[in-house]
C-alpha positions as CSV (number, residue, x, y, z in Angstrom):
1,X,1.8,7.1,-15.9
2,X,2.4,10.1,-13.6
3,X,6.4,10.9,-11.9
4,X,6.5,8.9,-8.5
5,X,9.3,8.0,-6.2
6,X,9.0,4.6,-7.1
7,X,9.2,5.1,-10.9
8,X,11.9,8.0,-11.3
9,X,14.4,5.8,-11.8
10,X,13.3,3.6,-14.7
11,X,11.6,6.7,-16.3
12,X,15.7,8.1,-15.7
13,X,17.0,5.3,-17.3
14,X,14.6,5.4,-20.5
15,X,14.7,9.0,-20.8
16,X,11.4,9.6,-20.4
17,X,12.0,12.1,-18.0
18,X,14.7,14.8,-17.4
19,X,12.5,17.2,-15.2
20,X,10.8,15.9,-11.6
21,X,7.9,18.4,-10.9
22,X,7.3,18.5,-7.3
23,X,4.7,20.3,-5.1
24,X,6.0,21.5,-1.4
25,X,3.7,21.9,1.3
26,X,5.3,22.8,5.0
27,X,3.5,23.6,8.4
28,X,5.7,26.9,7.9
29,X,7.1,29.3,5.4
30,X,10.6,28.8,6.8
31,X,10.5,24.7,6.4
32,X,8.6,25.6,2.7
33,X,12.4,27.6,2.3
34,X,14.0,24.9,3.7
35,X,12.8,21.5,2.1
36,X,12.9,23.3,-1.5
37,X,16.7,24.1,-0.8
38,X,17.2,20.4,0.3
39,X,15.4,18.9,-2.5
40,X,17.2,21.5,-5.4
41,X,20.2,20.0,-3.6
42,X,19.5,16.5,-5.1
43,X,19.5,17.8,-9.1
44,X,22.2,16.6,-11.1
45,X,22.8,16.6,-14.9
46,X,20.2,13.9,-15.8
47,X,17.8,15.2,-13.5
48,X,16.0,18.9,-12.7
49,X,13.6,19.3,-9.7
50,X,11.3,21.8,-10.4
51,X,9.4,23.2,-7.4
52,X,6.4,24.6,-9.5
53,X,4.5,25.8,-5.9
54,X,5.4,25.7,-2.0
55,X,2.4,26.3,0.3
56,X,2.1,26.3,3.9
57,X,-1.0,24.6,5.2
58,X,-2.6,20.9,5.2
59,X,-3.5,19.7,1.5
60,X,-6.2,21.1,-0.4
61,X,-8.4,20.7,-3.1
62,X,-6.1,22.5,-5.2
63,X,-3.0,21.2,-4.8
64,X,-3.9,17.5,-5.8
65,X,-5.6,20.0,-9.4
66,X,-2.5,21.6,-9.8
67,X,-0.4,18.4,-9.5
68,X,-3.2,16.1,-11.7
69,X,-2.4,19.1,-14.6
70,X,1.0,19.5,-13.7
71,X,2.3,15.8,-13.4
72,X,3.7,16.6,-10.5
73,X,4.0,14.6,-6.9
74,X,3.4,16.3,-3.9
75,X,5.7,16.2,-0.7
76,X,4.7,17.4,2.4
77,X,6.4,18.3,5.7
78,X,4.2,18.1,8.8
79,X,1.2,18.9,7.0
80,X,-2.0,16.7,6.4
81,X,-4.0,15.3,3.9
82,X,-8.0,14.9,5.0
83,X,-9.1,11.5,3.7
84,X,-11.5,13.2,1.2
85,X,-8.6,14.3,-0.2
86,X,-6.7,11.1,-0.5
87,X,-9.2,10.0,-3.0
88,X,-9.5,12.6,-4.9
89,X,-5.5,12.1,-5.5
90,X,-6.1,8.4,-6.2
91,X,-8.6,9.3,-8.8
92,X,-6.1,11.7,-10.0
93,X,-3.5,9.1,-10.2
94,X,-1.1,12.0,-8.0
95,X,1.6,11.0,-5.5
96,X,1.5,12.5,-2.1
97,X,3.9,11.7,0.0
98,X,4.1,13.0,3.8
99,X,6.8,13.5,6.3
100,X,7.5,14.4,9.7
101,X,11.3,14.2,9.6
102,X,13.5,15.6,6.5
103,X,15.7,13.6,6.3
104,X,13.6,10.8,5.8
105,X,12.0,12.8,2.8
106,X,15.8,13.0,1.7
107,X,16.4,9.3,2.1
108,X,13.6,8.5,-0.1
109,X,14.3,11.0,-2.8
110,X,17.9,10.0,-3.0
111,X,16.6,6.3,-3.2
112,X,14.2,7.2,-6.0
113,X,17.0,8.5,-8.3
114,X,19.2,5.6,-7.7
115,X,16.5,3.2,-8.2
116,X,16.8,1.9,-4.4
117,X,13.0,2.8,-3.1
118,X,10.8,0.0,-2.3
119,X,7.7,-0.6,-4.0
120,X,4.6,0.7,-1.5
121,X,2.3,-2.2,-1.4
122,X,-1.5,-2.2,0.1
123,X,-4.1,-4.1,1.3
124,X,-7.6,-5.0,0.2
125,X,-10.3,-7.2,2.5
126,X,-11.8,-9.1,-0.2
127,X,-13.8,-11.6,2.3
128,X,-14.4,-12.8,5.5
129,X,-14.7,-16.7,7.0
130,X,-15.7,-18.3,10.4
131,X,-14.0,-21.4,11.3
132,X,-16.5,-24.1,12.2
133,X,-14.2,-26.7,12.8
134,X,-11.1,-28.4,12.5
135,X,-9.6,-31.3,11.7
136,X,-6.0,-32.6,12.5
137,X,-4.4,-35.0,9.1
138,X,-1.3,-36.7,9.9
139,X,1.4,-35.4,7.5
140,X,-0.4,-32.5,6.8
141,X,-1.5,-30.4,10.1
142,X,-4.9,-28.7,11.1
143,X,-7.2,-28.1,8.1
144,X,-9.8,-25.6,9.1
145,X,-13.9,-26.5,8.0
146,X,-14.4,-22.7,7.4
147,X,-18.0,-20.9,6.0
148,X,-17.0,-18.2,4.4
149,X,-19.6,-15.1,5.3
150,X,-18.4,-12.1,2.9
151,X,-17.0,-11.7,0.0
152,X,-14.8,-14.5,-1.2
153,X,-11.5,-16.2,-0.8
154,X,-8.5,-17.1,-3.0
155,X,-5.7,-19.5,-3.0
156,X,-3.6,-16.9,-3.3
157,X,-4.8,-14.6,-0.3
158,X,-3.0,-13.3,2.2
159,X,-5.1,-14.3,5.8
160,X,-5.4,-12.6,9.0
161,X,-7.0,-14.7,12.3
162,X,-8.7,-13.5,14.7
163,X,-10.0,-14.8,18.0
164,X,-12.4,-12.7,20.7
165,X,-11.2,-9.8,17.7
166,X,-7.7,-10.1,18.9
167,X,-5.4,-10.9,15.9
168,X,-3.5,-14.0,16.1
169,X,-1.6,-15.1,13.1
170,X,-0.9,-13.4,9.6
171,X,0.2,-15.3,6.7
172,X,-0.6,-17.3,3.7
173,X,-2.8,-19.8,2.4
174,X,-1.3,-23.0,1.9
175,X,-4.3,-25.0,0.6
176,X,-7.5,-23.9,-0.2
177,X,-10.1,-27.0,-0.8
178,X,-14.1,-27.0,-1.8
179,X,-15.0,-30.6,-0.7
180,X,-11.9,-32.4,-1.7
181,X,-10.7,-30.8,-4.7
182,X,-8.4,-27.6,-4.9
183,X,-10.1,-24.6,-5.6
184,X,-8.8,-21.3,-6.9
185,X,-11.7,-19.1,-5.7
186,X,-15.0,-20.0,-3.0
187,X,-17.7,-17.3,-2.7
188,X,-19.9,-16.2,0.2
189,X,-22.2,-18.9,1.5
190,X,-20.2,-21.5,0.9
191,X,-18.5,-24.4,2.7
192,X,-14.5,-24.3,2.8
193,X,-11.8,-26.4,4.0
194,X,-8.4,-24.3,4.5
195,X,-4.8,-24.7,5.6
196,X,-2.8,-21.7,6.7
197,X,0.9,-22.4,6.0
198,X,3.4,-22.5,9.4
199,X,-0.3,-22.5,11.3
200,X,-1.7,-25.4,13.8
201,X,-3.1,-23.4,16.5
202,X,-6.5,-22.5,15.0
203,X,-9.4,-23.1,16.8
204,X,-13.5,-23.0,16.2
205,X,-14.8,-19.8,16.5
206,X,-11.6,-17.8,14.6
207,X,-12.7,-15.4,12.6
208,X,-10.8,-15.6,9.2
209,X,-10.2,-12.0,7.2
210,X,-8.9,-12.7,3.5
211,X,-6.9,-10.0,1.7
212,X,-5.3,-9.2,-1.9
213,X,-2.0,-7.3,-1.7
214,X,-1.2,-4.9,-4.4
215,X,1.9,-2.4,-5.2
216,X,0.1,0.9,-5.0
C-alpha cells in the first residue's frame, strides 16, 4: 500500500519506511519555495521528506503518473484537482491532499508522523426508500412501512431523511424488519419495515437515502 498521511506512522513504527516522497504543487513558484521549506522542516532522524517535484499549476495528468511510479502523495497549495483527475488518482491508489492554509497542511503532516491524523472516512448511496406509512408500538417508537425503490438497504446503514428534499434527520438504523423477522439486507422492490434510532418524527412521504461508510 502506497505512503499516506494516515499510514506514515504505523509504516514508521514497522520500519517500512524511512523516506516520505512527496509531490508539491503551489498556485506560485514562491509558495512552491515556501511549503517545500516548511515540509523539509518536519524531517527528523527516522524520517526523510523527499520533495521529488514542485510545480505550480492545478493537477495534471502527470503528476498523479509520476506519483503512481514514484509512491509518492501529492500536496497541494491553492491549486485544484479536476474531478477526471480525482479518479484517475483513486485508480492509481495516490494521495492528494489540498490546502488553502499552510499551516493546516503542517498540522496534518505533524499529526501523520505522530500517529495523531484521523482516518478520512466516505460515503456511498447504496439505496433509496419511500416511507408509505408508519406505525407507532408502545415501548418501541415509530416503525416506518418503507418500499424500498433503488438499490438496497442494510441493518447496518447509515440513513439520511428527507422530506419536500429538505434533509431532516441523519443517523442509524436501529431495526431493520422484512415482515416480522430481522433482516440483514432487503433489495429494490420490496416491502420494509424500519426504525431509525433516537427518531419519532417521520412521516409518509419521507424519502429514505441509505448509505455504507468507509475509511478511504
Amino acid at each position: 500500500k502506497r505512503i499516506s498521511l494516515e499510514n506514515l506512522f504505523q509504516k514508521l513504527q514497522d520500519d517500512k519506511t524511512k523516506e516520505f516522497p512527496i509531490i508539491v504543487k503551489t498556485d506560485n513558484f514562491s509558495s512552491a519555495e515556501v511549503l517545500e521549506a516548511i515540509l523539509l522542516k518536519q524531517e527528523h532522524e527516522q524520517l526523510k521528506i523527499n520533495i521529488i517535484h514542485k510545480g505550480v499549476g492545478n493537477m495534471t495528468e502527470s503528476d498523479i503518473l509520476l506519483a503512481a511510479t514514484s509512491g509518492a502523495m501529492i500536496v497541494g497549495f491553492n491549486v485544484k484537482a479536476p474531478q477526471k483527475l480525482l479518479a484517475l488518482a483513486k485508480r492509481e491508489q495516490v494521495e492528494i491532499k489540498l490546502y488553502n492554509v499552510i499551516y493546516h497542511l503542517i498540522e496534518d503532516v505533524e499529526k501523520a508522523i505522530k500517529g495523531e491524523i484521523e482516518p478520512e472516512y466516505i460515503e456511498s448511496l447504496i439505496g433509496k426508500a419511500e416511507v408509505l406509512q408508519t406505525f407507532k408500538i408502545s415501548k418501541i417508537g415509530i416503525i416506518a412501512g418503507c418500499l424500498v425503490k433503488e438499490g438496497k438497504v442494510t441493518s447496518k446503514s447509515k440513513v439520511k431523511v428527507l422530506r419536500s428534499n429538505d434533509l431532516v434527520f441523519e443517523g442509524d438504523l436501529e431495526t431493520l424488519k422484512r415482515v416480522k423477522n430481522e433482516a440483514s439486507e432487503v433489495n429494490a422492490g420490496t416491502e420494509c419495515g424500519i426504525r431509525i434510532k433516537n427518531f419519532n418524527a417521520i412521516e409518509a412521504g419521507d424519502t429514505l437515502e441509505f448509505y455504507e461508510v468507509k475509511i478511504k
